[in-house]
N, C-alpha and C positions, 0 to 999 in steps of 0.2 A: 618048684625051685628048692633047693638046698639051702640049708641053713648059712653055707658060705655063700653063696649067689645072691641070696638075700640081702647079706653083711655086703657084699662087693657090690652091690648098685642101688642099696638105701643110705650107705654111712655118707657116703660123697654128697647124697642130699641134704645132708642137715643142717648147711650151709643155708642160709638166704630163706627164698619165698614156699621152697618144697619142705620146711624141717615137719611141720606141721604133717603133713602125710607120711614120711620117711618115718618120724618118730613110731606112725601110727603101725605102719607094715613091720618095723621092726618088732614094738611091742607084742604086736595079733604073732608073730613066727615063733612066738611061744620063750621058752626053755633053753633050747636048743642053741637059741642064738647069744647067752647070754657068755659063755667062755671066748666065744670070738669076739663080740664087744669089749669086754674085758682086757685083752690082746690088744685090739685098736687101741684101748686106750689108752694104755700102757707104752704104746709104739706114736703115740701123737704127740708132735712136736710144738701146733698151734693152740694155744691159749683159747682160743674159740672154739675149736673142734674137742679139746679135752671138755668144753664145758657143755657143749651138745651132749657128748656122748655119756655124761655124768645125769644131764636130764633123762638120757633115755633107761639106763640103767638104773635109779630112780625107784624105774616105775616095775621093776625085778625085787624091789628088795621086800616085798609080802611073802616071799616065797623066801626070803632067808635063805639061800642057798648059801654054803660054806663059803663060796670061790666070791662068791658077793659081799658076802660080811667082811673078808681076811682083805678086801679092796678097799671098801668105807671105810675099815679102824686104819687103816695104811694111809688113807686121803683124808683124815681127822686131822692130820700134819705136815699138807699137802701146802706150799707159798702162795695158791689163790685162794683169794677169800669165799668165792662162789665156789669153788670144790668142796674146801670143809664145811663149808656150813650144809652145802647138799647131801656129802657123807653125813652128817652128824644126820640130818633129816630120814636118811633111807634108814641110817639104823633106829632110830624112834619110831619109825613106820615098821619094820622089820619085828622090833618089839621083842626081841632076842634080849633074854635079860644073861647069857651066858657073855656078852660082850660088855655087862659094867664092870670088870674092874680090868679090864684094858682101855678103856674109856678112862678110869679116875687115874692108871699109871701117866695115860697121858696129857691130862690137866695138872699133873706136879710138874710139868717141863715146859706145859704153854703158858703164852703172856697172859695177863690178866685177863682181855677181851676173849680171847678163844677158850680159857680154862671155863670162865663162868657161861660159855653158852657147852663147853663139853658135860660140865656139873648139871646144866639144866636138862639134858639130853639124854646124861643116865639117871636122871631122877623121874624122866617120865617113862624111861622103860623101867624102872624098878616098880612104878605107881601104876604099872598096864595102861600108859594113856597113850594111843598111838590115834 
């Protein structure tokens, strides 16, 4: 299968009882599939499906890929609480310390609760604690 054919008959799964394997065929399809999830994401209108597809993507962000990180510091100031705080997660996992100080512009503009878990998030990528 194609890396869209992939994306076109596992994203629909990750609804309900299937996310659990969906998540799993998405991840195993590599690389490849990650700018198309990206797009899904960007293009989801449902509150549920952005937060599936934020878990699945997630599990991409070891691999630090540019089109990954430029999404997570974008979703650090995302209106769901589960969004940013899973941005803020892949980028500490990610462990890209060229993303702290777009991480600390964006805790001069967030409320107090988001600023001090952004603060915490680039202090463990400054500390390599991933």
């Amino acid at each position: 299968m194609s890396p869209e054919q992939i994306v076109d008959e596992y994203v629909p799964k990750l609804g309900g009882r299937e996310f659990a394997d969906a998540k799993c065929v998405l991840v195993q399809a590599g690389d490849a599939v990650v700018p198309l999830l990206i797009a899904r994401f960007r293009q989801a209108k449902r509150a549920e499906l952005r937060r599936e597809l934020i878990e699945v993507l997630y599990e991409f962000a070891l691999h630090a890929r540019p089109e990954l990180l430029s999404l997570l510091l974008e979703l650090v100031t995302d209106a769901d609480p589960h969004v940013w705080r899973r941005a803020l997660d892949g980028l500490v996992s990610a462990n890209e310390k060229s993303v702290i100080p777009a991480l600390e512009a964006h805790a001069v503009s967030a409320d107090d609760e988001r600023a001090s878990w952004i603060r915490e998030a680039a202090g463990q990528i400054a500390d390599g604690v991933a």
